[in-house]
C-alpha positions in Angstrom: -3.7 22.0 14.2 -4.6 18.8 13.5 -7.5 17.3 11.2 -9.4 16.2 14.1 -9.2 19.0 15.9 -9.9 21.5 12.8 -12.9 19.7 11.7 -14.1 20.2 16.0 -13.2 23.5 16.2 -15.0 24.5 12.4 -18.2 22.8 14.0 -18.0 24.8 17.2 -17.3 28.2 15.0 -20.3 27.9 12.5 -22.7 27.1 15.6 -22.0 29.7 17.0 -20.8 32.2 15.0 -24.4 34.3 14.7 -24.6 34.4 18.7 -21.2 36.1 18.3 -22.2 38.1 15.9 -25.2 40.0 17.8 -23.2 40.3 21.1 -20.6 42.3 19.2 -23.3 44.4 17.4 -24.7 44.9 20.7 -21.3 46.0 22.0 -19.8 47.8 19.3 -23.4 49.2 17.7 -21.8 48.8 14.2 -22.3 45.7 12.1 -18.8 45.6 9.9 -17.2 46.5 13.0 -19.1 43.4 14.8 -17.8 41.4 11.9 -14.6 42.3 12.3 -14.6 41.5 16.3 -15.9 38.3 15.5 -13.1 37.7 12.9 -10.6 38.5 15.8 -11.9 36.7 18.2 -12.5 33.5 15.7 -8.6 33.8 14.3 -7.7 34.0 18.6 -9.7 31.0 18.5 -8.5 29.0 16.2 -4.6 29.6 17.8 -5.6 28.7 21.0 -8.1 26.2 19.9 -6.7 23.5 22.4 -6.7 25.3 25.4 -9.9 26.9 24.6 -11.2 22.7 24.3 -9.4 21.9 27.9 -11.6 25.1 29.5 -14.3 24.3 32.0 -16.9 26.2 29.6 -15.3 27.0 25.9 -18.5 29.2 25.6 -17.6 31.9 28.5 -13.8 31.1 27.0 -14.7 32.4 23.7 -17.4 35.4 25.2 -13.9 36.6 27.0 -12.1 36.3 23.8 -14.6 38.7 21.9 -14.9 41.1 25.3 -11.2 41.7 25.2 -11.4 42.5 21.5 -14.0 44.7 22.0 -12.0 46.6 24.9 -9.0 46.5 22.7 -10.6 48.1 19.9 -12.2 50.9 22.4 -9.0 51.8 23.8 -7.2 52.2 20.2 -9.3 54.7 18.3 -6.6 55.4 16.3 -6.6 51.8 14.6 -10.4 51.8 13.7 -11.7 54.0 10.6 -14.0 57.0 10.5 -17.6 56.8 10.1 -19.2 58.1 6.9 -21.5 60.6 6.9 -24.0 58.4 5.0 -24.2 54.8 4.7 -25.2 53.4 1.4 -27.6 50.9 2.4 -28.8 49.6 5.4 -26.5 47.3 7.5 -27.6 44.2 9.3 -30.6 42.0 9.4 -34.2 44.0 10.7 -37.2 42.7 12.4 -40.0 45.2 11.1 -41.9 44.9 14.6 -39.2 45.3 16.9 -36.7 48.2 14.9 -38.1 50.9 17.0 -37.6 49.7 20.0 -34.1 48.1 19.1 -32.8 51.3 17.8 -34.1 52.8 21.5 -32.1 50.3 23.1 -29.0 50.3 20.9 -29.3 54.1 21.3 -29.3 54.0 25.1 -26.4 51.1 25.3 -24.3 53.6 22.7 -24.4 56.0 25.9 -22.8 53.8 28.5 -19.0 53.5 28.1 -17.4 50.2 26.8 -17.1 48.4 30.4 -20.3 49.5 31.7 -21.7 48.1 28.0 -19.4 45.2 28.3 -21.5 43.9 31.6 -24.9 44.9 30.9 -24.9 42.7 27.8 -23.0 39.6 29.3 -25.3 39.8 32.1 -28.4 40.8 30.2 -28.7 40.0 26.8 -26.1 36.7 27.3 -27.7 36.0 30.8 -24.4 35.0 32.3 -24.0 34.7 36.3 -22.2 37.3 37.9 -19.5 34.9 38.3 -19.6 34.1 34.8 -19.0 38.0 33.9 -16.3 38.5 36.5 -14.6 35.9 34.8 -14.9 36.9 31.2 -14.0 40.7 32.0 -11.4 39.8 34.6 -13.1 42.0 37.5 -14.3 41.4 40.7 -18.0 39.9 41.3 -18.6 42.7 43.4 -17.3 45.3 40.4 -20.1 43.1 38.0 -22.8 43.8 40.1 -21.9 47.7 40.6 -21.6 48.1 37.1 -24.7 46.4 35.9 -26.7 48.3 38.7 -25.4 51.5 37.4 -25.5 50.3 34.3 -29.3 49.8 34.3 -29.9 53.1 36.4 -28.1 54.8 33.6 -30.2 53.3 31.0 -33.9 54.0 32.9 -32.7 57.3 33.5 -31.7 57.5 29.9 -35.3 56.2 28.7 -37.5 58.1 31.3 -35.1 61.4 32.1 -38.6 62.7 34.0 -37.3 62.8 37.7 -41.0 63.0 38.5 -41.7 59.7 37.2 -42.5 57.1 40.1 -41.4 53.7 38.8 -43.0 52.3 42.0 -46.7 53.2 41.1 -46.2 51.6 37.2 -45.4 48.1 38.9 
């Protein structure tokens, strides 16, 4: 790579490598595991730096980078390392208002499976198009939309399991 196009591509990686880092935390629910997705995806990026520069949006390039890592490392369980029991310390940065209801929601994203997760946060917590998403995860537009619907039923079911519950009358 060339001077030029090292000093671009360090400038694009630093400003966006916390945005990174919370989508794979969101994905993955681990923070050293997020780390090391965003470590993959930047070494990816840094190979294919020029191709990733010639891309109509070098944002939803690099999203689709850090997706596929994520799937990779779902589908080879094998290659990632066991949980401990107990973690020393806590891991990641904390708002004190808001931990209660992030562990909720990182507890209900934990029970969807990888592509299922994979949508609802593009679509959700990135706010990409459906388009967008379809691109990224290399589905149909019509497979984005199934999933995230299911995807969200999943989770309200998840937070309110009382089939009695009329979300119409809370509105």
């Amino acid at each position: 790579m060339k001077a030029v196009d090292e000093g671009e591509y360090r400038q694009f990686a630093g400003a966006r490598m916390e945005q990174l880092r919370r989508t794979a935390f969101l994905l993955c629910r681990d923070w050293h595991q997020a780390d090391d997705l965003v470590a993959i995806t930047l070494g990816k990026l840094y190979r294919n730096w020029g191709r990733a520069r010639r891309a109509d949006n070098v944002e939803a390039y690099v999203r689709g980078i850090l997706m596929n890592a994520f799937l990779d490392e779902t589908r080879r369980p094998w290659r990632r390392e066991e949980p401990a029991e107990q973690l020393p310390e806590a891991a990641g940065p904390q708002d004190i208002d808001t931990v209660d209801t992030r562990a909720d929601l990182l507890a209900l994203l934990d029970k969807l499976g990888p592509g299922r997760r994979a949508v609802v946060v593009l679509r959700f917590y990135c706010d990409l198009s459906v388009q967008d998403t379809a691109a990224i995860l290399n589905i149909s537009e019509g497979a984005v939309k199934s999933q995230a619907a299911r995807g969200l039923h999943t989770l309200r079911l998840l937070a309110d399991p009382d089939p009695a519950t009329d979300r119409r009358e809370s509105r």
